[in-house]
Steps between C-alpha positions, in 0.01 A plus 500: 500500500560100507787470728750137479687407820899419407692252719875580496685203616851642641756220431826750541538337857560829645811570254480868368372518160390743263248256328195548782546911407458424143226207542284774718614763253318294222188438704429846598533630105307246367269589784452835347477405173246227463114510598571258804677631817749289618652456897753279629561284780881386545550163702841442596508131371842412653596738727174456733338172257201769422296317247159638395179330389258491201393811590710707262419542085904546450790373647856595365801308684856662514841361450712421752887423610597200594410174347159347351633138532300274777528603872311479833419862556203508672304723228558255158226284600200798527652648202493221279142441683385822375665439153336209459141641594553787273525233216220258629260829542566605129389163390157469667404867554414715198601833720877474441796542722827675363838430600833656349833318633851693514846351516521315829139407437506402169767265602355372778133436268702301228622315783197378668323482179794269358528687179929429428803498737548805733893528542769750690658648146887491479491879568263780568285667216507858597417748216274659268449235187344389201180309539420225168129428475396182410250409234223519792677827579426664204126481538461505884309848608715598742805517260313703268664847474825355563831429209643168487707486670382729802700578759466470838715530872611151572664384837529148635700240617235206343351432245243243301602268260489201381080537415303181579320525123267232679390695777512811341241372250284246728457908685439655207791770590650733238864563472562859437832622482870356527783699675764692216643297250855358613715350182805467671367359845395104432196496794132527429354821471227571863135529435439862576115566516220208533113509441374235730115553385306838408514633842834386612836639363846551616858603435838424586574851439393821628220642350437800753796664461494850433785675351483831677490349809774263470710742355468742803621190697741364259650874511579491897864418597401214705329305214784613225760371710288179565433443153897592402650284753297179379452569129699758378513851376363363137232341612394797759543769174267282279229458803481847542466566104277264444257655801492834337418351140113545494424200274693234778403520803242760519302290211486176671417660843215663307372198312474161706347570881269836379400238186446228799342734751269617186412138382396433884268786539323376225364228696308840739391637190 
């Protein structure tokens, strides 16, 4: 069996998460499932500035507290290095190099790649919520299988606006999705999801999500209180709903990193 090395790149800065259980999850199903064996490396990008080389067919890079705005943290600099030659080997080499980009990284991408205005929102997006697909939505593959709106975990303190139409088209980058539709609230609406070229795709939300599991951990007293205490008992009753409804959560997990991982392997095959 053709075998295809994964490079994890572990932006959670050493915060506990439940997004590196449900990003290994993913690998080790689609593993099983596909005619190409997958293993993973994780590299601890800003906890111990880990940064691999070229020598991996797939990377996938986390989200992340804290902020994706400009600092001098001693691992930007070999990330965006590594971003950048992920880019410049897709353009010269036919053998292609796939990258998906989560939250934090997403950000972070946009950012260096200059596609709009990263910003600190006027409050935190924490939720499960509608996801609008744009007209490039509606016929990218990896949305296939998936309502419009889809819905999707969503929990940030950025986001992306403002999109440099300029940039964005000089790059070629699709636009894929805007955050829920807000009558009553008179700001733009965040980009949500992002094709950057064939290989290269990310999301402000969370695609790996998995509803069983965050349930389980949504259903322990220390998380319910959390979530009560900053954002209500409302908000904690509709999470918790909307992880046990099988076509919200549990769809979108199953759709956008297997499709990914499956659309990568394809390159081995």
């Amino acid at each position: 069996m053709e075998s295809m090395k994964v490079a994890v790149l572990d932006l959670y800065n050493n915060v506990p998460n439940e997004g590196m259980r449900c990003i290994l999850q993913l690998i080790r199903n689609m593993s099983g499932q596909m005619e190409v064996e997958l293993t993973h490396t994780i590299f601890d990008v800003r906890g111990k500035n880990e940064v691999p080389g070229l020598d991996y067919d797939i990377y996938i890079s986390t989200g992340g507290p804290g902020s994706p705005l400009p600092s001098d943290e001693p691992w930007e600099a070999p990330y965006f290095r590594l971003i950048d030659q992920l880019f410049e080997h897709n353009r010269i080499h036919e053998q292609k190099k796939y990258l998906f980009l989560i939250c934090h990284s997403f950000q972070l991408v946009s950012r260096h790649l200059g596609l709009g205005t990263i910003s600190k929102r006027k409050s935190t997006s924490f939720g499960i919520f509608p996801m609008h697909k744009t007209d490039d939505g509606l016929t990218d593959p990896l949305f296939e299988g998936l309502p419009d709106p889809f819905f999707a975990v969503d929990s940030r303190d950025y986001q992306l606006t403002e999109p440099n139409w300029d940039r964005i088209n000089e790059l070629n980058v699709k636009v894929l999705c805007l955050e829920k539709i807000r009558p009553h609230v008179p700001l733009e609406r965040a980009i949500m999801a992002v094709r950057f070229t064939d290989e290269i795709f990310g999301t402000q939300f969370h695609p790996e999500a998995d509803g069983e599991g965050m349930l389980r951990y949504f259903m322990t007293d220390e998380k319910k209180q959390q979530i009560v205490e900053n954002h209500g008992e409302d908000k904690y009753n509709e999470m918790v709903a909307y992880l046990q409804d099988p076509e919200k959560i549990a769809l979108t997990e199953s759709v956008i990193i297997p499709g990914f991982l499956r659309q990568s392997s394809l390159v081995k095959l």
